[in-house]
N, C-alpha and C positions, 0 to 999 in steps of 0.2 A: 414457465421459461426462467433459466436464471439469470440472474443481474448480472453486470460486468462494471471491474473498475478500472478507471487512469489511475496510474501511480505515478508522480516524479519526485524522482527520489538524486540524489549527490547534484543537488542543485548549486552552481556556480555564478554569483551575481558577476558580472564584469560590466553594466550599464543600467543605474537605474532609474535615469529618465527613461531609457527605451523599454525597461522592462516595465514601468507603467504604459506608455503607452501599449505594449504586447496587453498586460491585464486588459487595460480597456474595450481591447478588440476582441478577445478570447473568451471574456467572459457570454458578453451573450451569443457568440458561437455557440459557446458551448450548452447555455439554456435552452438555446434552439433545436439543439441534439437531446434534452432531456437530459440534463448533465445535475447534478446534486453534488453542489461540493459539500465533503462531509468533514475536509480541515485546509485550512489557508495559512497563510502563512502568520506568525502571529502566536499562534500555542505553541506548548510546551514539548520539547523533544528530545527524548533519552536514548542515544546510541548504547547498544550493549555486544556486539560483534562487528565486526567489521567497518566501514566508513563510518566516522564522525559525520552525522549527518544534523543539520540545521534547518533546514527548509524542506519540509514535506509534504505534497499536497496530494491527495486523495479526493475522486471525485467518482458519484454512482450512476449509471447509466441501466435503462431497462433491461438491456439485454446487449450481448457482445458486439453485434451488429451493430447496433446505436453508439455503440464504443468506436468502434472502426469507421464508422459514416461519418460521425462527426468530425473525427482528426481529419479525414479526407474532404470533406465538405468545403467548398470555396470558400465561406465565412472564414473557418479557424484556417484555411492557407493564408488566407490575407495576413490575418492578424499573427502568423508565424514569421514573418519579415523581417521584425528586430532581433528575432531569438537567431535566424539566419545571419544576421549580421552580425553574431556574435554578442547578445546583451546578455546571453544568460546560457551553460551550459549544463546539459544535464541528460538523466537517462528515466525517459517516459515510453510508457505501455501498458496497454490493455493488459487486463485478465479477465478471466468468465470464472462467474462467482460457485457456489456450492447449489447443486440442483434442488436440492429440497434445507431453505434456509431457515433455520428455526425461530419461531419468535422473539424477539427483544425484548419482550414484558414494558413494567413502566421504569422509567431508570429516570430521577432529579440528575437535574444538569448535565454537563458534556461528559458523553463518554470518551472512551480511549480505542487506540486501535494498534496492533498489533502487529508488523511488518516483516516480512521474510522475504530477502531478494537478492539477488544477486550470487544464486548457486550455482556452484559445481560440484555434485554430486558423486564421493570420492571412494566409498564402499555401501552397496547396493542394501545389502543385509540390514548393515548400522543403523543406515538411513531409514528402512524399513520398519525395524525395530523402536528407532526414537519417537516416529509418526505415531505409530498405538500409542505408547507413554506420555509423550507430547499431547495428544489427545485426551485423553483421559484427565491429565494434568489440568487442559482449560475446557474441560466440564466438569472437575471439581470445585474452578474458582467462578465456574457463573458465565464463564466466555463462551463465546458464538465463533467461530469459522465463516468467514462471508467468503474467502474464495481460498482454495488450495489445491494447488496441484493441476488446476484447470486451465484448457488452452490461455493461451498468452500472443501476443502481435507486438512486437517489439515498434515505436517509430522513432526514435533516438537514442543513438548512446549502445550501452551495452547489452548484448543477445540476451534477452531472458526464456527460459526454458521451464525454469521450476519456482514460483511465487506462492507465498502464504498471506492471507489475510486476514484476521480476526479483528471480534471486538470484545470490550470487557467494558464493568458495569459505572468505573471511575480509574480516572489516573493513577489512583493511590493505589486500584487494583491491578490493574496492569505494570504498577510501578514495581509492586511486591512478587507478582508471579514469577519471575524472571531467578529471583532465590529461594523458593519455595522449595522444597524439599521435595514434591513428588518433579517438578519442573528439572529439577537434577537430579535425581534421577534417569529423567529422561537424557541428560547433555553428557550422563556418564556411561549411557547406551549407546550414543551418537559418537563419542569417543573421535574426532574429527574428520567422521566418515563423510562430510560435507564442509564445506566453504562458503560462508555467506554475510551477508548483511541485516542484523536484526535490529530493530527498534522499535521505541513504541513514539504516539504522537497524538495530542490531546484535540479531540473532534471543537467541532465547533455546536453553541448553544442549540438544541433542538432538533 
């Protein structure tokens, strides 16, 4: 069964006493759903398309279901209260990860992770064409695909339709792939047959 991840992503602090108490609440909701945060806020984050993004939290869930239960689960309503009152604005949703996920091998310290959201999808073909190149690009640098392209549940903020996810093997790598010569390639395939939001975001220890 594949994994499923939260994404929230153009996160807008406007309260952060409220927004600690939100954390406080949210979190063991969220462990109680089998939730593995795999970055908090705190690391490192490099916008390369679209929103200047600052705070991006990624979190792993068994399977999509466990995704969708737990957002709806009485525990994380409660603890959605502050974020209702306006403490924190932002656009979070599931994705359902890649069915057959390929190993991670052993990788010293925090990896990186790879982000793609907030598409509209402008020529079908382009798009088509960058995905193999794109592809091939982060299984030349070592990167994994942990969700792409797979259903999505929007629960705030903006409709997501089409999400990427990956991982690479450090910062430094994910930091480089982005000018890498086969990776543009790929963006000169894409030629702005899409609109989106890319960045990368440095996982947390383990």
């Amino acid at each position: 069964m594949p994994k499923a991840y939260w994404l929230s992503l153009r996160n807008q602090v406007n309260d952060h006493e409220q927004l600690r108490i939100y954390g406080e609440l949210a979190k063991p909701a969220i462990q109680d759903g089998a939730g593995k945060f795999l970055t908090l806020n705190g690391g490192q984050v490099r916008s390369f398309e679209g929103f200047e993004q600052t705070r991006v939290v990624i979190i792993e869930f068994p399977s999509f279901d466990a995704a969708l239960d737990t957002y709806y689960s009485a525990a994380y309503q409660r603890a959605l209260a502050p974020v209702k009152s306006g403490a924190l604005t932002r656009d979070l949703f599931a994705v359902e990860g890649v069915e057959d996920l390929l190993p991670r091998g052993n990788t010293e310290g925090p990896v990186a992770y790879w982000v793609g959201a907030h598409m509209r999808v402008l020529d079908v073909d382009k798009t088509a064409a960058y995905a193999v190149l794109a592809g091939a690009a982060m299984d030349g640098v070592g990167g994994r695909f942990l969700a792409r392209a797979g259903r999505t549940k929007t629960f705030e903020g903006f409709p997501q339709t089409r999400v990427a996810l990956a991982e690479h093997s450090s910062w430094e790598v994910a930091l480089e792939f982005y000018g890498s010569p086969q990776y543009t390639e790929a963006l000169t395939a894409l030629d702005g047959g899409v609109t989106r939001d890319i960045c990368i975001v440095e996982g947390l220890e383990g």
